[in-house]
N, C-alpha and C positions, 0 to 999 in steps of 0.2 A: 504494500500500500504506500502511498505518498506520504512522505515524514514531512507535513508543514515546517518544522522544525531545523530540516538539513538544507532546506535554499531559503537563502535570505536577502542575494542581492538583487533590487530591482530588477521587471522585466527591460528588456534592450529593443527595440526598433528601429530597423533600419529601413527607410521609405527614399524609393525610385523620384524625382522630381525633375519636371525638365519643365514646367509652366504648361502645358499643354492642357485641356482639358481632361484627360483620363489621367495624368496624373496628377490633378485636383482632386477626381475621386479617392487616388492612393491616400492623398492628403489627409480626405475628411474621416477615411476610414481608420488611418493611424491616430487623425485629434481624436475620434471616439475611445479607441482603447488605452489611450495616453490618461483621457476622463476617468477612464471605468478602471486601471489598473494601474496609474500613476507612474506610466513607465517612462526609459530615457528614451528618447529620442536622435537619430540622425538623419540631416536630409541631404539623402546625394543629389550630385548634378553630374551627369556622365557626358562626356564631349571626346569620343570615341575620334574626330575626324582629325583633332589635336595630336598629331604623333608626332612635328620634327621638334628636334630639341626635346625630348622630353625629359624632365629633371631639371632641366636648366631654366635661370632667370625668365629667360624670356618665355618662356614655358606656360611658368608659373604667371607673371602678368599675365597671357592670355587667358588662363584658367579664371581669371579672377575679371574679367574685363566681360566673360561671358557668362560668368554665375550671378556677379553681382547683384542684375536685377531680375536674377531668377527665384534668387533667396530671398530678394526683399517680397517679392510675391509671397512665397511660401509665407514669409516671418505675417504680413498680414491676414492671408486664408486661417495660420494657424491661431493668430489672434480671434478672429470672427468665430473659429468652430470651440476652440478649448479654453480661449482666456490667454491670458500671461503664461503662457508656457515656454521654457528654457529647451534648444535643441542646438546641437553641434550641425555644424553646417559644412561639408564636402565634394569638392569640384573634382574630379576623377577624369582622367584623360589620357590617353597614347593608346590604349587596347580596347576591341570589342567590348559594348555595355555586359552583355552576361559576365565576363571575366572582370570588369570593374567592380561590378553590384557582389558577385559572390565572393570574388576578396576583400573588398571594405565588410561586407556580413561575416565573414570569417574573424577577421580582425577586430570587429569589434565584440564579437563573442555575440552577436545577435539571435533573440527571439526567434525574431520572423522577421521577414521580407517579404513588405509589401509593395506592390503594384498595381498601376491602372493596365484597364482593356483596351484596346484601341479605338481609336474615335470614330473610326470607320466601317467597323465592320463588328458581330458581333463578341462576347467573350471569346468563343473554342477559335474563332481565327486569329486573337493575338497571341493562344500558347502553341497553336499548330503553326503560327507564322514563324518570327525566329527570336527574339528578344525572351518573351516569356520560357517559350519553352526551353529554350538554350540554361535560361537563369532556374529552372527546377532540374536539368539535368543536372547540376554542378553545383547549388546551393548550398551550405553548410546546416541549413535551417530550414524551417520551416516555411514554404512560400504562399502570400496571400492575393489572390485576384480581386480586385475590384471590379464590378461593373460599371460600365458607361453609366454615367446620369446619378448616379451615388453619391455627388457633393449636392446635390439640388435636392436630397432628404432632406426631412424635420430630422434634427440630432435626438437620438433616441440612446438611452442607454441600453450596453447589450443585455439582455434578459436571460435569453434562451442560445446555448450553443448548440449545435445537431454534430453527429461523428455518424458519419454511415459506415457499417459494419459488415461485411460478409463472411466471417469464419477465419481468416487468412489472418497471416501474421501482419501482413498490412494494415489491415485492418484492425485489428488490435493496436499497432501504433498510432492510428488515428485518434482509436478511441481515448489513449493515454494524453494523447496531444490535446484534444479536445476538455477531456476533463481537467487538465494543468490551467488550460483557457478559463476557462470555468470558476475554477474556484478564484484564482487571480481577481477574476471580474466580478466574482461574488453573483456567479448567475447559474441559472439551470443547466443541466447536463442532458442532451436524448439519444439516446442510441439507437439508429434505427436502422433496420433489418429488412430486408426485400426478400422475398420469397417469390422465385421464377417459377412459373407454371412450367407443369411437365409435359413437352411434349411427344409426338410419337418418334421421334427421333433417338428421345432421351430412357423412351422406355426401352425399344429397342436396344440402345447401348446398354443400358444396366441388364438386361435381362442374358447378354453375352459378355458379361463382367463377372469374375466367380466375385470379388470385391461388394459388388451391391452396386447400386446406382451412386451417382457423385455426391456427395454432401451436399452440396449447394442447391440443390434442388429438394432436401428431406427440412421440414419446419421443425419438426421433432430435432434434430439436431441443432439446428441453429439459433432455435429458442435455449438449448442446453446451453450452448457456449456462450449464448451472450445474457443469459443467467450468470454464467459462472464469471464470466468478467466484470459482468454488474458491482456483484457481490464484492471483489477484490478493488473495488475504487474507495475511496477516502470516504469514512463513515459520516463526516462533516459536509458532505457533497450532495448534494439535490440531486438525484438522478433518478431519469427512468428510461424504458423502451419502448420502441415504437416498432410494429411490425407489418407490414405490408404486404403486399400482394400485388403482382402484376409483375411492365414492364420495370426494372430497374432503374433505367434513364428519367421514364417521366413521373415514376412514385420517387425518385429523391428529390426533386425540384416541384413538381406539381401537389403532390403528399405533404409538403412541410414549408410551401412560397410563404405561406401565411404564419407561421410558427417562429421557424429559426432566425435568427438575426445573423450568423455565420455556418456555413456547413467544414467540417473540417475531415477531409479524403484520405487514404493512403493509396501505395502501390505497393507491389509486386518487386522482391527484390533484380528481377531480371529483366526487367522493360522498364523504359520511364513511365506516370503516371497514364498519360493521354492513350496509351498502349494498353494498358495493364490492371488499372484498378476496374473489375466489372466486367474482364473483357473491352469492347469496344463504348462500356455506354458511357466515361468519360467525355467524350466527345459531346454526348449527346449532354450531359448537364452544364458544360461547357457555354455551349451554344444557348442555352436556354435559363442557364440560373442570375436568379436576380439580386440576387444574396450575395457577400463574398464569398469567395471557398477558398477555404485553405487548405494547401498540400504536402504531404508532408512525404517528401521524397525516402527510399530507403535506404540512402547513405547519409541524411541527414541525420543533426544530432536533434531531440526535441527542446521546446522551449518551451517558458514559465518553469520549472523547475522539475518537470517530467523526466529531464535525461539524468534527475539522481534516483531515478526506482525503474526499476526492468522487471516486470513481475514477466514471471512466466508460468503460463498456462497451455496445457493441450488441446489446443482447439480441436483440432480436430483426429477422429481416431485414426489412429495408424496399422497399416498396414503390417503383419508379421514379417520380421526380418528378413524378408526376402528384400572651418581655416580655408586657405586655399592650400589643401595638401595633394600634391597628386598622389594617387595611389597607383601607381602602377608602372615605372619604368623597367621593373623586372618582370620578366614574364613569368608567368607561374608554375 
């Protein structure tokens, strides 16, 4: 279980800003949890196109001649969403944004890393394009989506956090991730559970499995496991489950639009997220969630204080053994 007691320094956020509109929304979504959990703050400004001279003087003015009035932006959005709020402010330049944002995240020993959508096109096109998804392949942390149109909310405090759960060890890092979020923000915890309809495909294959049919398809199972994970969260902790029924893609986004304030994902140690968590229905809540999501890649480390407890549980049964500082002139 979570030792409230063994993390005690501030939550860290680290927030993507280039003045644009979608990273406004980054914005208002890091002032919300800056409200709700009191955490530090930093706001990058990446300027990837900044490569000659990099280190040098003349470097560093440029970094500074083009953040400038990006931070004084920033310094006012975050006055209007959070108050008086104190935030370290860095210009990052010579290398690709993903390799900026995930080395300043690393460095600073960061939460999470948030980001906005793109302005153009829906969520699943700015992590399928290349910026986002580049930045959860190689993240140290936790990474957060924003959606389009997210700073033009009423500031709400988070209430409710959702952990979608499928059995998988993924999945259970989500859900650790989410209830860290949780208690941090002093808000609810939902686990919620999809349950794919079986079809003749799937019966067919179980019925030429000596194994039995796949877990994921059995509720009896999946109800067990995430019982048993329930059980193993912080007895201080608001939590319940939510189980559903259907598609996967549209009961995690259309099942819970009206609920959750953040959904929080995992993946698959062996694909990145948009690959792996669900199968293919990443994509699909992608494209469709109106919420942020957060993902929590599986070489990330968790944050809020989740990455000092590793509970481990059997999911599933097994088979018999058979400033203006550049960050970046070294490459990484």
């Amino acid at each position: 279980m979570l030792d409230a007691d063994s993390w005690t320094r501030e939550p860290r956020l680290v927030i993507g800003y280039d003045g644009e509109r979608d990273s406004c929304d980054a914005l208002a979504f890091g002032a919300h949890l800056i409200r709700d959990i009191r955490a530090h703050l930093t706001v990058a400004a990446a300027f990837p196109h900044l490569r000659a001279h990099a280190g040098s003087e003349a470097f560093e003015l440029a970094l500074g001649r083009k953040s400038d009035p990006i931070f004084a932006e920033a310094r006012t959005q975050l006055k209007r969403t959070a108050g008086n709020v104190a935030a370290r402010e860095r210009a990052l330049g010579g290398f690709p944004v993903p390799r900026l944002l995930s080395r300043l995240a690393s460095n600073e020993d960061a939460d999470l890393l948030v980001l906005g959508s793109t302005r153009r096109a829906p969520l699943a096109r700015a992590l399928l394009g290349s910026t986002g998804d580049r930045v959860i392949r190689t993240a140290p942390c936790p990474v957060a989506i924003v959606p389009h149109g997210y700073a033009e909310r009423p500031s709400e405090p988070i209430k409710l956090v959702g952990a979608a759960y499928d059995g998988t060890a993924g999945g259970e890092r989500a859900v650790r991730q989410a209830a860290a979020l949780a208690r941090a923000a002093s808000a609810r915890l939902r686990m919620i559970a999809v349950v794919e309809p079986i079809g003749v495909a799937d019966i067919a294959y179980a019925g030429q499995t000596p194994a039995g049919p796949d877990p994921r398809f059995s509720r009896e199972i999946l109800e067990r496991v995430t019982d048993d994970l329930l059980a193993s969260l912080p007895e201080d902790l608001d939590a319940d489950s939510l189980f559903l029924s259907g598609d996967p893609a549209e009961e995690l986004v259309e099942g819970v639009a009206d609920s959750v304030d953040t959904l929080v994902v995992g993946s698959h140690a062996d694909a990145p997220i948009l690959r792996a968590f669900l199968g293919s229905v990443s994509t699909s809540i992608m494209r469709s969630a109106t919420f942020p999501v957060i993902v929590v890649p599986p070489h990330a480390a968790l944050g809020f204080g989740a990455a000092y407890d590793e509970p481990r549980l059997r999911l599933v049964p097994r088979a018999p053994a058979q400033s203006h500082s550049a960050a970046g002139p070294t490459p990484a």
